[in-house]
N, C-alpha and C positions, 0 to 999 in steps of 0.2 A: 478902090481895091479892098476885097473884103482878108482877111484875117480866116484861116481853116484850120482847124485842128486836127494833125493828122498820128493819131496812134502808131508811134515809130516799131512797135514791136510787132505790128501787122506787115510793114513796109520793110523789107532785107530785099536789096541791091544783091546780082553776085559779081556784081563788075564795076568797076568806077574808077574814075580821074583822081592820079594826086598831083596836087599842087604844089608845091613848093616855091616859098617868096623869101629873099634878106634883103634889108635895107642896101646891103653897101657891096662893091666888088671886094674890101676887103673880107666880108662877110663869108662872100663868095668862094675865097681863095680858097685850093685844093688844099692844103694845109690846115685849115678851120673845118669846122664839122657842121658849120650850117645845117648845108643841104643835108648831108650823111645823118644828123640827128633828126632832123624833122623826116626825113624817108623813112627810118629805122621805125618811128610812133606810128607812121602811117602803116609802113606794112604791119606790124603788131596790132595793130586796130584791126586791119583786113583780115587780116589770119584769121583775129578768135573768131570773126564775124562768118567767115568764110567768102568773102568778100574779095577777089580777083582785083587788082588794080592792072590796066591795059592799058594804060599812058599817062606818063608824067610830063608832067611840065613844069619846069625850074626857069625861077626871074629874080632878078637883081632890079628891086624898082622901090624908092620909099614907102612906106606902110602912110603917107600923110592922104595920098593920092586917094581918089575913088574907086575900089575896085575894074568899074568898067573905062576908066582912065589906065589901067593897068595893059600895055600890049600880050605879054603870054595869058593873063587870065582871060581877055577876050577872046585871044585864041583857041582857050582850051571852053568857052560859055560857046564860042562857035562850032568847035567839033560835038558837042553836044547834039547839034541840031544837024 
């Protein structure tokens, strides 16, 4: 697999996937702000970007794991395609 260099300022998305991952269901809890803080950067990222986010996906799965070991991130690597 080669390595490409891709000029990010040429490349603006106006729609994309946010993710959202916590270690732990107490992370989780509606009372913690997990999820709520990590959404709040992303849509603030999208904003300035002008960058629409069209589905989130939120997972409770340890961060040891491998991404494509992860069930919602595969979910969300699948609705890609």
């Amino acid at each position: 697999m080669t390595n490409v260099d891709i000029d990010n300022s040429k490349v603006q998305p106006d729609k994309a996937f946010g993710y959202l991952r916590v270690s732990s269901s107490e992370q989780a809890a509606e009372h913690r702000d997990g999820f709520r803080r990590q959404k709040a950067a992303i849509s603030k990222w999208a904003a300035a970007r002008g960058v629409r986010i069209i589905r989130w996906f939120h997972e409770t799965h340890t961060g040891a794991s491998k991404p494509l070991d992860r069930p919602v991130f595969r979910d969300m690597v699948t609705a890609l395609h």
